[in-house]
C-alpha positions in Angstrom: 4.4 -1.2 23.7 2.7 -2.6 26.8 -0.5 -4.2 26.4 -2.5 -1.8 28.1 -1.2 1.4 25.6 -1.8 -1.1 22.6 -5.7 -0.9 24.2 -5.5 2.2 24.6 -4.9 3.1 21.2 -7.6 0.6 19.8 -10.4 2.5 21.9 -8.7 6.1 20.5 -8.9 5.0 16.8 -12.8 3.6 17.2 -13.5 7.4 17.3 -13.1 7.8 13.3 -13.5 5.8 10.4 -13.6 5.7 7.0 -16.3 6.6 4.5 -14.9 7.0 1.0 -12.6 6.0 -1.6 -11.6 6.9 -5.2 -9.2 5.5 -7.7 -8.6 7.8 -11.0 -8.1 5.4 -14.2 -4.3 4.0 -14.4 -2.4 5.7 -16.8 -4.0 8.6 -17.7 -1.5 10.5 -19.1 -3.6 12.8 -20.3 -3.9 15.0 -16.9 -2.0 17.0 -14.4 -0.6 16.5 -11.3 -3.3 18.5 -9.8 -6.1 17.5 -11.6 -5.7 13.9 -11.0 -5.3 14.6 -7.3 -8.0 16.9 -7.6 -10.4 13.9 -8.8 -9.4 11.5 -6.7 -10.3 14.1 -3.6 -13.9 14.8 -5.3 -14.7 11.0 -5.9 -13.8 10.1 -2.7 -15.9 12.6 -0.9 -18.9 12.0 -3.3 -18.4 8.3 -2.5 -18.6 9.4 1.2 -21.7 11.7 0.4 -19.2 14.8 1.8 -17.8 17.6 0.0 -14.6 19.3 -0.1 -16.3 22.4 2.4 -16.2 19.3 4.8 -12.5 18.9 4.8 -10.2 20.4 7.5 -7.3 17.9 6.9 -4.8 16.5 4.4 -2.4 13.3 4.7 0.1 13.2 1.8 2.7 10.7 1.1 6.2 12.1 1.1 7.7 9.5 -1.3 10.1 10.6 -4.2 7.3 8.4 -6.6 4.0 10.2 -5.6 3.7 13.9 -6.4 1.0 14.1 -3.8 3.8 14.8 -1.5 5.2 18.1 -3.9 2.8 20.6 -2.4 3.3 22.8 0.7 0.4 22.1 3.1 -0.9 26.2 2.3 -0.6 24.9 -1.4 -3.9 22.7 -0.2 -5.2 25.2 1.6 -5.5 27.3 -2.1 -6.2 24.3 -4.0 -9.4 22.9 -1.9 -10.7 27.0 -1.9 -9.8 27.6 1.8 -8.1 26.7 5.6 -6.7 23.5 6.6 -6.5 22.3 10.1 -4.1 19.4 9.7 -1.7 18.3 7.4 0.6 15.9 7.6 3.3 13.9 5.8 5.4 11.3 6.0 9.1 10.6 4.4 8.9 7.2 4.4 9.0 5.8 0.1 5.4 3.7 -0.1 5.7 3.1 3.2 4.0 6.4 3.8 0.5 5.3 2.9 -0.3 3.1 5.5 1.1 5.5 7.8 -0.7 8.1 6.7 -3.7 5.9 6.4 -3.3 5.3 10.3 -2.1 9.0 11.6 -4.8 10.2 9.6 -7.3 7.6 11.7 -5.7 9.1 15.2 -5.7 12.7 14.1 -9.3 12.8 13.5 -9.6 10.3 16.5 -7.4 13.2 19.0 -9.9 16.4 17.6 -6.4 18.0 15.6 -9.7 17.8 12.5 -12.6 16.4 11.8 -12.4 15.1 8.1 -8.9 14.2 6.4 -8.4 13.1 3.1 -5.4 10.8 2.3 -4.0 11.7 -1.1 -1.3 9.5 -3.0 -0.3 9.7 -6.4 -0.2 12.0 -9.3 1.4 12.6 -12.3 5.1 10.2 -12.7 5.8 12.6 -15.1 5.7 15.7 -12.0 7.7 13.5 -9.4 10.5 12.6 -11.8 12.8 14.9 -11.1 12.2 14.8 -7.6 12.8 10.8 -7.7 16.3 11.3 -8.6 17.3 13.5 -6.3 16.1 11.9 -3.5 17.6 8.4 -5.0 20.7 10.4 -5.4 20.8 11.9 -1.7 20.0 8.7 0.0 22.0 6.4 -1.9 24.8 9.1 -3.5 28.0 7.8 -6.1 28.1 3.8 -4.3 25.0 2.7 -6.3 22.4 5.6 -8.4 25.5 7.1 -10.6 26.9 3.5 -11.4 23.4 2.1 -12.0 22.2 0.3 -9.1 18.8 1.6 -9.0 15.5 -0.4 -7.5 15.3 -3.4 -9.3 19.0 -4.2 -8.4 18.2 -4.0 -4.7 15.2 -6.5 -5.1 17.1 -8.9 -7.3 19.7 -8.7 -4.0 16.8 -10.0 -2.2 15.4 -12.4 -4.3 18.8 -14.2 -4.7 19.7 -13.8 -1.3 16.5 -15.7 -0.5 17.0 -18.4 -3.3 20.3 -19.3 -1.7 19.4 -19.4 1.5 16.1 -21.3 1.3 15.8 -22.9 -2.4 13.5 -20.2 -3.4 12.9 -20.5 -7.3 11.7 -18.4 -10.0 8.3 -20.4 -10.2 7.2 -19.9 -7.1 7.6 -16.1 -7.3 6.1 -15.9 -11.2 2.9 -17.9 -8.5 2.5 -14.2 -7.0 2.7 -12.4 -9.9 0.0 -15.3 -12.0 -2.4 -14.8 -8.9 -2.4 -10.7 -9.0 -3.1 -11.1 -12.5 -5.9 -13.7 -12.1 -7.8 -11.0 -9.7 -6.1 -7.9 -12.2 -8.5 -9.6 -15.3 -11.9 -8.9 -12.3 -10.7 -5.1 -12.4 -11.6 -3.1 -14.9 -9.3 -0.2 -13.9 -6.2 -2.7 -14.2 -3.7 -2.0 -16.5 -2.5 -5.7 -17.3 -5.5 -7.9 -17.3 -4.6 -10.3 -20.1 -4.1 -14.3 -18.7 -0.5 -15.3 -17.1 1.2 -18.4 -17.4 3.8 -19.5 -15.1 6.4 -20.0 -17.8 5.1 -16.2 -19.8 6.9 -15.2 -16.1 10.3 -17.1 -16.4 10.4 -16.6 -20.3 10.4 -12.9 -19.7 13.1 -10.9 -20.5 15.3 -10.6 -17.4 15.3 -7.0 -15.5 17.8 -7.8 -13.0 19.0 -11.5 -12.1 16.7 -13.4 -11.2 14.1 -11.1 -11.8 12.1 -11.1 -14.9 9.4 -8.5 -16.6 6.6 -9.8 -15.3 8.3 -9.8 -11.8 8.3 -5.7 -11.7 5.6 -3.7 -11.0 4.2 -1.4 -13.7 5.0 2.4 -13.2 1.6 4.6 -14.3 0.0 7.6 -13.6 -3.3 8.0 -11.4 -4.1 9.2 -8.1 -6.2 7.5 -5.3 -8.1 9.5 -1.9 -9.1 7.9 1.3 -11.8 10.3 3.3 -11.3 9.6 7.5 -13.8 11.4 9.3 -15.2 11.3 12.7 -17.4 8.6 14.2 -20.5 10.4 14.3 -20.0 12.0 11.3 -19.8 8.7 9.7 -23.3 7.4 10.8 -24.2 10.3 8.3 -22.6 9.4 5.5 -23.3 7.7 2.0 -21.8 4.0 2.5 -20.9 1.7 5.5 -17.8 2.7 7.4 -14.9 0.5 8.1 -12.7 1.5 11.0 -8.9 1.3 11.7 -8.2 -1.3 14.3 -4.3 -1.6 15.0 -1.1 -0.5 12.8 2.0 -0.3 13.5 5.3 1.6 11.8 9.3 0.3 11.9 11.7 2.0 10.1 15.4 0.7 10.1 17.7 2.4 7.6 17.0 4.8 4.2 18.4 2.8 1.6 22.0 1.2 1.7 21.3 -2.5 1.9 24.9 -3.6 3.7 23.9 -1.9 6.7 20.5 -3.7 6.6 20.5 -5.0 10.7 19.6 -9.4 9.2 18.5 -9.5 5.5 16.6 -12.1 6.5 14.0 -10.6 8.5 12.4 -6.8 8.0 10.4 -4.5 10.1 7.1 -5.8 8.9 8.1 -8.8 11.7 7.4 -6.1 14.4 4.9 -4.5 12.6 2.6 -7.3 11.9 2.6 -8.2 15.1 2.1 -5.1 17.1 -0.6 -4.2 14.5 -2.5 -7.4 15.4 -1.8 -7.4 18.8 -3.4 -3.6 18.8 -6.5 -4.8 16.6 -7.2 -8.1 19.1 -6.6 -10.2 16.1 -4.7 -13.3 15.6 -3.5 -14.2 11.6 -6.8 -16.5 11.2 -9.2 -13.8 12.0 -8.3 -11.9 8.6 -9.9 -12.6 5.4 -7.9 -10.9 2.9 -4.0 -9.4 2.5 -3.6 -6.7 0.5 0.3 -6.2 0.6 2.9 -3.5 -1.5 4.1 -5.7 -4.7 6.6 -3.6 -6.1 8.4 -7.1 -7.0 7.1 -10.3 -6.3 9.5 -11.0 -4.1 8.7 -8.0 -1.9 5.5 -10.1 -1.3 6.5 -12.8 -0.2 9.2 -11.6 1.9 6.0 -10.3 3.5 4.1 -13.2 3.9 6.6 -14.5 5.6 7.3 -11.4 7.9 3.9 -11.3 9.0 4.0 -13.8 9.9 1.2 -15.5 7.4 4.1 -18.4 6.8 7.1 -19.4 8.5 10.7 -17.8 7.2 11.8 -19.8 4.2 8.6 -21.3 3.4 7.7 -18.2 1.5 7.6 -20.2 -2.0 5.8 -23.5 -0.7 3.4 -21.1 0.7 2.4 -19.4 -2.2 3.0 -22.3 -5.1 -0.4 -23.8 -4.4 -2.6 -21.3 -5.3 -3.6 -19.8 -1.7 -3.3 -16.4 -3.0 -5.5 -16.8 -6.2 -9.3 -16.6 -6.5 -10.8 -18.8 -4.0 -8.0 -19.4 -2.3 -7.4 -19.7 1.5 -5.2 -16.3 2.0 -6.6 -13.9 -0.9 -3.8 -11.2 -1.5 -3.9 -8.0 -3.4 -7.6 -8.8 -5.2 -7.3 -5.0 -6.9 -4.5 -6.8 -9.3 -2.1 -5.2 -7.1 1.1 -3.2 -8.2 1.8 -6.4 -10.5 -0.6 -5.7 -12.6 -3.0 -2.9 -11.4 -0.7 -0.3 -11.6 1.5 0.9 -9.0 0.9 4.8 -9.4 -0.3 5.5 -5.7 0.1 1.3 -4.9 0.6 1.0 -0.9 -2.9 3.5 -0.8 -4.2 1.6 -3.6 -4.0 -1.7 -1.2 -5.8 0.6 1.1 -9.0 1.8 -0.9 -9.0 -1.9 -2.4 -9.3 -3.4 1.7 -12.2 -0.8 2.3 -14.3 -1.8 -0.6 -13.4 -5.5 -0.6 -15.2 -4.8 2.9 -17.9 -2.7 1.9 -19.1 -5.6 -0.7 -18.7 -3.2 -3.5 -16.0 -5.7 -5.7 -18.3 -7.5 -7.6 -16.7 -10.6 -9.2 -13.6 -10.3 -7.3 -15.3 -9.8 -3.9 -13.9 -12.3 -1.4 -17.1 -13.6 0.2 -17.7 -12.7 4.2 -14.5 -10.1 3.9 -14.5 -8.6 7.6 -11.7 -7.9 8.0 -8.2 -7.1 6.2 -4.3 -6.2 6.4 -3.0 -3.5 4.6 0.9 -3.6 4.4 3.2 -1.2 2.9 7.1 -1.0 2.4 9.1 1.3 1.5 13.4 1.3 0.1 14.8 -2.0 0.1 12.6 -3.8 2.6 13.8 -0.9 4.8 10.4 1.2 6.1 7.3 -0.4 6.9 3.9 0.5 7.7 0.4 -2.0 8.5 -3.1 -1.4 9.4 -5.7 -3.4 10.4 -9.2 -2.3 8.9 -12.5 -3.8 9.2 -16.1 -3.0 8.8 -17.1 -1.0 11.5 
C-alpha cells in the first residue's frame, strides 16, 4: 500500500473511537450462548454511558470457537429489540477479532453506522459442533479423522523452531510464567496460582514438545468492544482510545505443507503496514497484547513483528522483558495462557483499551499510550493487528 493511502486511512479511522468494554467472568458455565453475549453487549455500552437503542451495528467473529459468529445478522436485529445498519463478519479463526476490531473502526469512520458493537465469545458448549465441522471441512481425512487436531500443528511449529534456531522448552515455559505473573493481578483469570519454570517442563506433555502449561485454557465467557463516532465519543462515560493503523494477511486455511516459508507468517507484513499506517516505529509502543493460544504462537510473534529478530525469539523472552516491569509488557490481562481464551484475540483488545484508560489497577503498565493488538488464526496461517491508543 503506498504511503499516501496508508495516510489516508489513518485520517479516515480518527473519525471513530472507542468508548467501552466488557469482559463476562471466565467460565461461567452456568449461562447461555445468548445471555453471555447479551451481557457483555450491556456492560460495554453502560461502560461507554450508551445503551443498546444507541446501536446500529454489529461485528462478530466468524471462527468455529466463538458462537458469536452462529447468529444471522436479523438474529441481532431481534435480539437487541430492533434494525441494524451494519453487520459484519469475518471467517478468519481468532484472527477475526482484530479484524473486526478494525472494520468495525472504518465502518463507523465511512457513515455505513454510527455505533458498532464487536462481540466475541459465548458458550464452547454452543460452538462445538460447529468446531468440528469446520475443522473437518478445512482440513478433511489427512489430519482431523486420524487425530491431528490444534495442538499437533503447534507442536510442528515449536519443533520446527527448536531445530532450526536452538529454541528450548525453557524459554517458551518464560512466556507462559510471565502471563501468569500478570494472570495472579486479574481477578477475572482463571489460573492465577504462581508458575515456576520447571511446573512448565514437568507438565504432562500435550503434543511433543509441548507441555500443559504450554496450551491455552478453553472456557466459556463473552467480551464487547462499543466503536462509535468521534463526536459521539466526546459524550461518552470514559476517555476514548482511537484505532491508528492495522493491517490483515491471510495465506492458506489450514494445511501446514503448503504453508509459503514456516519460518516467517503474515504478521511480518502486518506489523509493519499496521505501524507504518499508525506513524509508529516498535519503540513508540508501551505494551503487546498478542493471541497466546500456545506459547509458541507468541513468540513466533515477537519475532514477526518484528519486536526481535528471527530466531532470537527465546533469548528475547528468557530475561524477563515480558513480565511485570519489564521493558516489552505482553498480554498483562493473563492472556489466553492463563486468562482464559474464550473470546482471547478480543480479549487482547478490551485488555489494550483499559490498560490505556488507566483502569488496571495493580497490573497497569505506567504511561501506557499506546499498544499492539495482534491476533492469529489456523496454524500461524491468518493474521490480523491494530494499533490503538488514547485518543
Amino acid at each position: 500500500m503506498r504511503t499516501d493511502d496508508l495516510h489516508a486511512t489513518r485520517r479516515l479511522l480518527q473519525s471513530s473511537a472507542i468508548v467501552g468494554v466488557y469482559t463476562t467472568e471466565q467460565g461461567d458455565l452456568s449461562h447461555s450462548n445468548d445471555e453471555l453475549l447479551l451481557e457483555a453487549i450491556e456492560g460495554a455500552l453502560a461502560d461507554a454511558g450508551l445503551t443498546i437503542e444507541d446501536v446500529d451495528g454489529i461485528a462478530g467473529g466468524r471462527s468455529p470457537t466463538d458462537s458469536a459468529a452462529t447468529a444471522f445478522p436479523a438474529y441481532w436485529s431481534e435480539l437487541l429489540g430492533h434494525p441494524m445498519r451494519y453487520f459484519s463478519t469475518v471467517d478468519a479463526a481468532a484472527a477475526a477479532h482484530s479484524a473486526n476490531i478494525l472494520h468495525a473502526a472504518l465502518a463507523v469512520a465511512a457513515g455505513l453506522a454510527q455505533t458498532i458493537v464487536v462481540i466475541g465469545g459465548g458458550s464452547r458448549g454452543a460452538s462445538r459442533q460447529a468446531n468440528v465441522e469446520k475443522m473437518a471441512y478445512a482440513h478433511g481425512e489427512f489430519d482431523v479423522s486420524w487425530g491431528t487436531l490444534v495442538p499437533s500443528w503447534f507442536a510442528l511449529a515449536a519443533r520446527r523452531h527448536m531445530h532450526e534456531f536452538g529454541t528450548t522448552s525453557e524459554q517458551l515455559a518464560e512466556i507462559a510464567v510471565s502471563t501468569r505473573m500478570w494472570a495472579a493481578m486479574h481477578p477475572q483469570a482463571i489460573m492465577q496460582k504462581p508458575l515456576t519454570i520447571a511446573d512448565v517442563t514437568d507438565s504432562r506433555m500435550i503434543s511433543d514438545p509441548l507441555h500443559l502449561f504450554d496450551c491455552c485454557i478453553s472456557n466459556d465467557g463473552a467480551g464487547a468492544m462499543v466503536i462509535t463516532t468521534k463526536e459521539r465519543a466526546r459524550d461518552c462515560r470514559k476517555a476514548a482510545v482511537q484505532v491508528l493503523g492495522g493491517a490483515e494477511d491471510y495465506t492458506f486455511q489450514g494445511y501446514v505443507n503448503v504453508m509459503h516459508d514456516w519460518m516467517e507468517s503474515g504478521a511480518v507484513h502486518t506489523g509493519a503496514r499496521s505501524l507504518q499506517m499508525a506513524g509508529l516505529g516498535h519503540d513508540d509502543i508501551d505494551l503487546l497484547e498478542i493471541y497466546d493460544c500456545f506459547t509458541i504462537t507468541a513468540l513466533r510473534m515477537l519475532e514477526d513483528l518484528g519486536f526481535c529478530k528471527k530466531g532470537e525469539g527465546g533469548a528475547f523472552v528468557s530475561d524477563g522483558k515480558l513480565r511485570p516491569a519489564g521493558s516489552h509488557p505482553m498480554n498483562t490481562h493473563g492472556g489466553g495462557l492463563s486468562w482464559g481464551h474464550s473470546f482471547s484475540g478480543l480479549a487482547h483488545g478490551i485488555e489494550a483499551v483499559r490498560q490505556i484508560r488507566g483502569e488496571c489497577g495493580a497490573r497497569q503498565v505506567p504511561g501506557a499510550e499506546t499498544a499492539l493488538v495482534h491476533s492469529q488464526g489456523g496454524p500461524l496461517a491468518m493474521h490480523s493487528t491494530v494499533i490503538l491508543a488514547r485518543a
